[in-house]
C-alpha positions in Angstrom: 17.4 -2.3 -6.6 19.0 -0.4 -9.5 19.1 3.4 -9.0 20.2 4.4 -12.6 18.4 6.5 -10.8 15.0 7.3 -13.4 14.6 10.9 -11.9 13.1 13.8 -13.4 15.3 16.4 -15.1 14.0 19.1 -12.6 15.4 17.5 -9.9 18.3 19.2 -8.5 21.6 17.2 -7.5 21.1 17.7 -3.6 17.8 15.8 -3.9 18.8 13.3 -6.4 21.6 12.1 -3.5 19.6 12.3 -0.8 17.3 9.9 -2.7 19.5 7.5 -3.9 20.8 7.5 -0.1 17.5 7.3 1.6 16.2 4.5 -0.9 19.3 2.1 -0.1 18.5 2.9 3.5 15.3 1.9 3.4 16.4 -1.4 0.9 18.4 -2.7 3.7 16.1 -2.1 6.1 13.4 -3.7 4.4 15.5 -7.1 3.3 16.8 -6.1 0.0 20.2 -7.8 -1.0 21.4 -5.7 -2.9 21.6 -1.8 -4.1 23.2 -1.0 -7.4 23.8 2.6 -8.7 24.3 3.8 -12.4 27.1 5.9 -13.8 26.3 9.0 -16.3 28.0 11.9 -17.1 25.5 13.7 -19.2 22.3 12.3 -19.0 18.9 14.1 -17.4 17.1 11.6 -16.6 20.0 9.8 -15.2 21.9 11.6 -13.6 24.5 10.1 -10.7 27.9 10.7 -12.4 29.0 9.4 -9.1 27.9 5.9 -8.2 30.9 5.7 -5.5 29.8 9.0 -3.6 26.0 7.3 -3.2 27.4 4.3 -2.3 30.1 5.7 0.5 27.1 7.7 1.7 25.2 5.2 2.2 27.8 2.4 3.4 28.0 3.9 6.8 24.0 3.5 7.4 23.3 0.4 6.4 24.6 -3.4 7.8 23.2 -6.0 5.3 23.0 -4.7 2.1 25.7 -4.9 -1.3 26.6 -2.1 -2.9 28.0 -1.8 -6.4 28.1 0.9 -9.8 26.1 -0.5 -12.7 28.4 0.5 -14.3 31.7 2.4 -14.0 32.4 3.2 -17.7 35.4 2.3 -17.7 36.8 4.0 -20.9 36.3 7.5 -18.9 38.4 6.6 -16.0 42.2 6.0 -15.9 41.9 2.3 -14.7 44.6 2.4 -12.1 43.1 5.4 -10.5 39.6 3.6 -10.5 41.3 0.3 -9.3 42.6 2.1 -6.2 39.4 3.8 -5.4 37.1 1.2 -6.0 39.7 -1.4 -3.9 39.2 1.1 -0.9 35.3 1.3 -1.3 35.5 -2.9 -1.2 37.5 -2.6 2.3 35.6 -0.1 3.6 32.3 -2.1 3.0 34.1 -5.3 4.5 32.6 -8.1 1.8 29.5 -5.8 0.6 30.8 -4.2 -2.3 31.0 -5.5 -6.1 32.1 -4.0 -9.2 30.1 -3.5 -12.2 31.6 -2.2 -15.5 30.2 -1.3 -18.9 32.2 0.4 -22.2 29.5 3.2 -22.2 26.2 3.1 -24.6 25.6 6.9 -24.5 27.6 9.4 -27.0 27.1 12.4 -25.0 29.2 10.8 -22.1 31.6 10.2 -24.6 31.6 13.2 -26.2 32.6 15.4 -22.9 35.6 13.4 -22.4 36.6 14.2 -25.8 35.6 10.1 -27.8 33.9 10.7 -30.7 34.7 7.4 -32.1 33.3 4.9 -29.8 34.3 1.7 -31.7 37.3 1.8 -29.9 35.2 1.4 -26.4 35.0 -2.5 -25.9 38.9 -2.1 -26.4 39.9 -0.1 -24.1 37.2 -1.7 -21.6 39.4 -4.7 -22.2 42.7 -2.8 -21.8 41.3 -0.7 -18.6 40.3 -4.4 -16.7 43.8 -5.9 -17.4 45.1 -2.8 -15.8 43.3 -3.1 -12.6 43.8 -6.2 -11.9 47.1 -6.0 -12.3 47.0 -3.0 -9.6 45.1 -5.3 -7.6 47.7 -7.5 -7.3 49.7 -5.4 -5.3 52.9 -6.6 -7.0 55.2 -3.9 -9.2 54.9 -3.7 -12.9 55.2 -1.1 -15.7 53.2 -1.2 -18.4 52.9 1.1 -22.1 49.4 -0.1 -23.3 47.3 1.5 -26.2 45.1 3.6 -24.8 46.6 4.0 -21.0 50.0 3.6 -19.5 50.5 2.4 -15.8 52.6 0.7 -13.2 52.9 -0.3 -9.2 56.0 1.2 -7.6 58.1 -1.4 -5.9 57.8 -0.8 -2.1 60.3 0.8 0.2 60.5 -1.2 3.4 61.4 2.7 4.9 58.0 3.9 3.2 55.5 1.0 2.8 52.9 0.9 0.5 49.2 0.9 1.0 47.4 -2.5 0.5 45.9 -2.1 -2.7 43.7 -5.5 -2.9 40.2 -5.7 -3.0 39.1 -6.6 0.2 39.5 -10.6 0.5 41.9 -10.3 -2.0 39.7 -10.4 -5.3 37.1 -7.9 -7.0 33.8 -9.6 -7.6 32.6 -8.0 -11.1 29.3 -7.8 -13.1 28.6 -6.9 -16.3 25.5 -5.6 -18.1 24.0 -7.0 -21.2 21.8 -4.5 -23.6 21.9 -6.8 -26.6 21.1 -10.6 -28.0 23.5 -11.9 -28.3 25.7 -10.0 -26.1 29.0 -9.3 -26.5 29.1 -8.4 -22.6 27.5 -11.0 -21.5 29.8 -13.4 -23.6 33.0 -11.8 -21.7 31.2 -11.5 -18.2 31.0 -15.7 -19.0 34.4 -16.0 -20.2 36.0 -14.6 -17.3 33.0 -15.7 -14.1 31.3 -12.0 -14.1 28.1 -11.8 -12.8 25.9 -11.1 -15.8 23.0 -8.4 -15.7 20.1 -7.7 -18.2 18.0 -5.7 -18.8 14.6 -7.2 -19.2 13.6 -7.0 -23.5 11.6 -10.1 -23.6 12.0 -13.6 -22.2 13.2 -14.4 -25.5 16.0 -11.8 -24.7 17.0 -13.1 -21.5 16.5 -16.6 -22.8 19.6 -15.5 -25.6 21.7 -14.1 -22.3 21.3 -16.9 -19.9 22.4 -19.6 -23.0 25.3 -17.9 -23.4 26.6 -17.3 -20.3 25.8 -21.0 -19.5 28.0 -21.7 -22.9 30.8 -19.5 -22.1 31.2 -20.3 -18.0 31.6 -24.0 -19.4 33.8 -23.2 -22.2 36.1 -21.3 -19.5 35.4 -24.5 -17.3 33.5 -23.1 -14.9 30.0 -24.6 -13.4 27.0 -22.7 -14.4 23.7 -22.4 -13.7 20.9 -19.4 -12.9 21.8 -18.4 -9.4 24.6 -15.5 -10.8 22.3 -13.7 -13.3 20.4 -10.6 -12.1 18.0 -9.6 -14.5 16.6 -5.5 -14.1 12.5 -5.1 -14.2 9.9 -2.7 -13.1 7.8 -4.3 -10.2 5.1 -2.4 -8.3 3.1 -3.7 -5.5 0.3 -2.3 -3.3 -2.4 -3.3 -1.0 -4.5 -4.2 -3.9 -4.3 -4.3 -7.8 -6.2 -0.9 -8.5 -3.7 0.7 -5.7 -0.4 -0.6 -7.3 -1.9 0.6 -11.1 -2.4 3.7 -9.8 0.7 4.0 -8.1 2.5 2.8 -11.5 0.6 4.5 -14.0 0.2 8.2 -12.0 3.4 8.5 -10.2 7.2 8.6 -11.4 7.4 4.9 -13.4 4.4 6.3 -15.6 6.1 9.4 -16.2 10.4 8.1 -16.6 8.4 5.7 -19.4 6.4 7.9 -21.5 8.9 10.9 -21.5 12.6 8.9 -21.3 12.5 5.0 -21.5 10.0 4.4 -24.1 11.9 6.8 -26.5 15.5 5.5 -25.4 14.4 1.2 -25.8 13.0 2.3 -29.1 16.2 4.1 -30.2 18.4 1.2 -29.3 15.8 -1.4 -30.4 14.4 -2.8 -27.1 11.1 -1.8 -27.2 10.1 -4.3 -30.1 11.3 -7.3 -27.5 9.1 -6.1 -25.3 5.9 -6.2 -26.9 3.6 -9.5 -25.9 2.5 -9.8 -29.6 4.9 -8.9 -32.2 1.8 -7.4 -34.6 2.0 -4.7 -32.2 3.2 -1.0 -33.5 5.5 -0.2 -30.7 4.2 3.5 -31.2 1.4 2.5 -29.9 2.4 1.6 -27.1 1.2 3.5 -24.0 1.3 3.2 -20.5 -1.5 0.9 -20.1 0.0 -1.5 -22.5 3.0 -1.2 -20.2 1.3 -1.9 -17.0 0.0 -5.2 -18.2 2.5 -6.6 -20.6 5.6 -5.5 -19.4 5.7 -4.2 -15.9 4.5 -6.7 -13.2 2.2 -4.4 -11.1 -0.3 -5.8 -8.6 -1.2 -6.7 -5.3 1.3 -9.1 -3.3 -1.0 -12.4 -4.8 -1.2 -10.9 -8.3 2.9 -10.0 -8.3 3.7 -13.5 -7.0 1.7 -14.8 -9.4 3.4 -12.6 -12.5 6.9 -13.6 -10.8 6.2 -17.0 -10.8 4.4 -17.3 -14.4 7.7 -15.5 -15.5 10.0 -17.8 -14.0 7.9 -20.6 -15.0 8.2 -19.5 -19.0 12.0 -19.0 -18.6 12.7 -22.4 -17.6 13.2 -21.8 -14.0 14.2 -19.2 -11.8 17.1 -16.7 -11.8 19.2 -15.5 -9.3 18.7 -11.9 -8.5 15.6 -9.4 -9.2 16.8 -5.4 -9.8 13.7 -3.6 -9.5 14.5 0.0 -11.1 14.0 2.6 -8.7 11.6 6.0 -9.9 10.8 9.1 -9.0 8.7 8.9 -6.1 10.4 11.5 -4.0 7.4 13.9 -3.5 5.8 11.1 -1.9 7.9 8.4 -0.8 5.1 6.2 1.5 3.7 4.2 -1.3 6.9 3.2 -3.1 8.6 2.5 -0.3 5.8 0.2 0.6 5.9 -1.5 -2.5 9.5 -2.2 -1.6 8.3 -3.2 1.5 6.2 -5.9 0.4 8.2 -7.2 -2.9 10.9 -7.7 -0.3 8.9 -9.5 2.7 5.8 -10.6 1.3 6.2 -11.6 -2.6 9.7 -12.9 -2.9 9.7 -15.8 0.4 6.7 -17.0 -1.6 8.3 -17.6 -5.4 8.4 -21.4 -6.1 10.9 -24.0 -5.3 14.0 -23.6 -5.2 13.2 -19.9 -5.0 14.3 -17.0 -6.8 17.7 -16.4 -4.7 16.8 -12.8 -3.7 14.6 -9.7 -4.8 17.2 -6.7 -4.5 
């Protein structure tokens, strides 16, 4: 699951935590893999500007599931305060914890920590991960960079220092691609991130999975499917008019027409989207939604999207993000549909088998 979260602005910040808690509860509990939560300072509709607090939360109540930020941006965050932090979470979560990061797409969340020029974003994105892992390393250094300046205090053997490693001893990381071709999806296969993308179009994620495939190798690394997670609205019910109904009437209806709709179309999404490009995107509605872009159905009809999907990419992928919505008023049905994507759609996707629905 990816809990950007898509809530409505109304919602007030006790019940958008106890959601995002409560719905990686019930993930683990239902066989989900794994729980991502989005970063944003500013935004309404998404509005955790705290992925680490949701994820703590929900750490000590669950047993199975992986927990990671999509994303921590990191040009808002000294890195080697973030580095300690985020190396505490992973030792806390004992091998269930992984990192996502992201330069930051939104200017408002620039804005309030005083970036009006966000060219210099991918830059100090760069700067910020050299940082950390260099804190990660547990080792002294002292460093002047461009944007940041840091260092690791040698140890006194009267006073010894904290273990600041990841547990293990390394940070898995992901990255998120919102773009073809992707400059984040380039680095994430430059230096062996887990790449994630957002679903534009099979001809989209075709673009991402090429060059991650060409960028793992160039770095020497094998490659293949099994490391991408690609992010999708999915919505199953009992039968196809219950899952429409539950789509097109409850909080994925609603996130689309009055936030995602207007925010693909602004950074040129939408257009990948449409099953015909003759299509004006400004007509599209939810209707046109529920049958060319979401994958809404009953368990037959949603294995049967999943696997035509797969099928027209070439093959399987490794991980399935299914957003979560604003279902809080009445939680039953969605947390069916989780319920069923996870135990009764996903054991029956073609061989070898989508790797996990999470």
């Amino acid at each position: 699951m990816f809990q950007t979260p898509f809530l409505r602005p109304e919602r007030t910040a006790k019940q958008v935590f106890h959601w995002a808690v409560q719905q990686a509860i019930h993930a683990d509990r239902v066989g989900f893999s794994e729980y991502w939560v989005g970063e944003h300072g500013t935004l309404d509709w998404e509005s955790i500007p705290s992925p680490e607090l949701v994820i703590a939360a929900a750490a000590a109540q669950t047993s199975q599931i992986k927990f990671g930020p999509l994303a921590h941006l990191l040009p808002y965050h000294h890195p080697a305060t973030l580095a300690i932090q985020t190396a505490w979470l992973s030792q806390v979560l004992e091998g269930r914890y992984m990192l996502g990061v992201a330069t930051g797409a939104y200017p408002t969340d620039a804005a309030v920590r005083g970036i009006t020029d966000m060219s210099k974003n991918h830059a100090m994105m760069l700067e910020a991960i050299a940082i950390m892992e260099r804190v990660w390393n547990n080792e002294p250094f002292q460093m002047e960079g461009q944007f940041w300046n840091a260092g690791y205090p040698k140890s006194d053997p009267a006073h010894p220092l904290r273990d600041t490693r990841p547990w293990g001893g390394q940070m898995q990381m992901a990255m998120t691609g919102l773009s073809a071709p992707s400059p984040s999806i380039t680095f994430a296969g430059r230096h062996g991130f887990i790449p994630a993308s957002v679903y534009a179009g099979n001809a989209f994620l075709r673009s991402h999975f090429e060059t991650y495939r060409e960028e793992m190798e160039r770095a020497g690394r094998p490659s293949d499917r099994s490391a991408h997670r690609v992010v999708r609205d999915v919505v199953v019910a009992e039968t196809d008019a219950e899952a429409r109904k539950l789509a097109l009437e409850g909080g994925l209806g609603l996130a689309w027409e009055s936030y995602i709709k207007p925010t693909y179309k602004r950074f040129g999404v939408l257009k990948g989207l449409l099953h015909d490009p003759s299509v004006d995107p400004d007509t599209v509605d939810a209707e046109y939604l529920a049958e060319h872009v979401w994958i809404v159905g009953s368990v037959e009809t949603v294995r049967q999207k999943i696997q035509a999907w797969c099928d027209d990419l070439g093959g399987p992928f490794g991980t399935l993000l299914v957003y979560s919505h604003d279902y809080i008023d009445n939680p039953e049905p969605w947390e069916h549909s989780m319920k069923l994507l996870a135990q009764d759609v996903a054991p029956q996707i073609g061989a070898p088998a989508v790797a996990g629905v999470a």
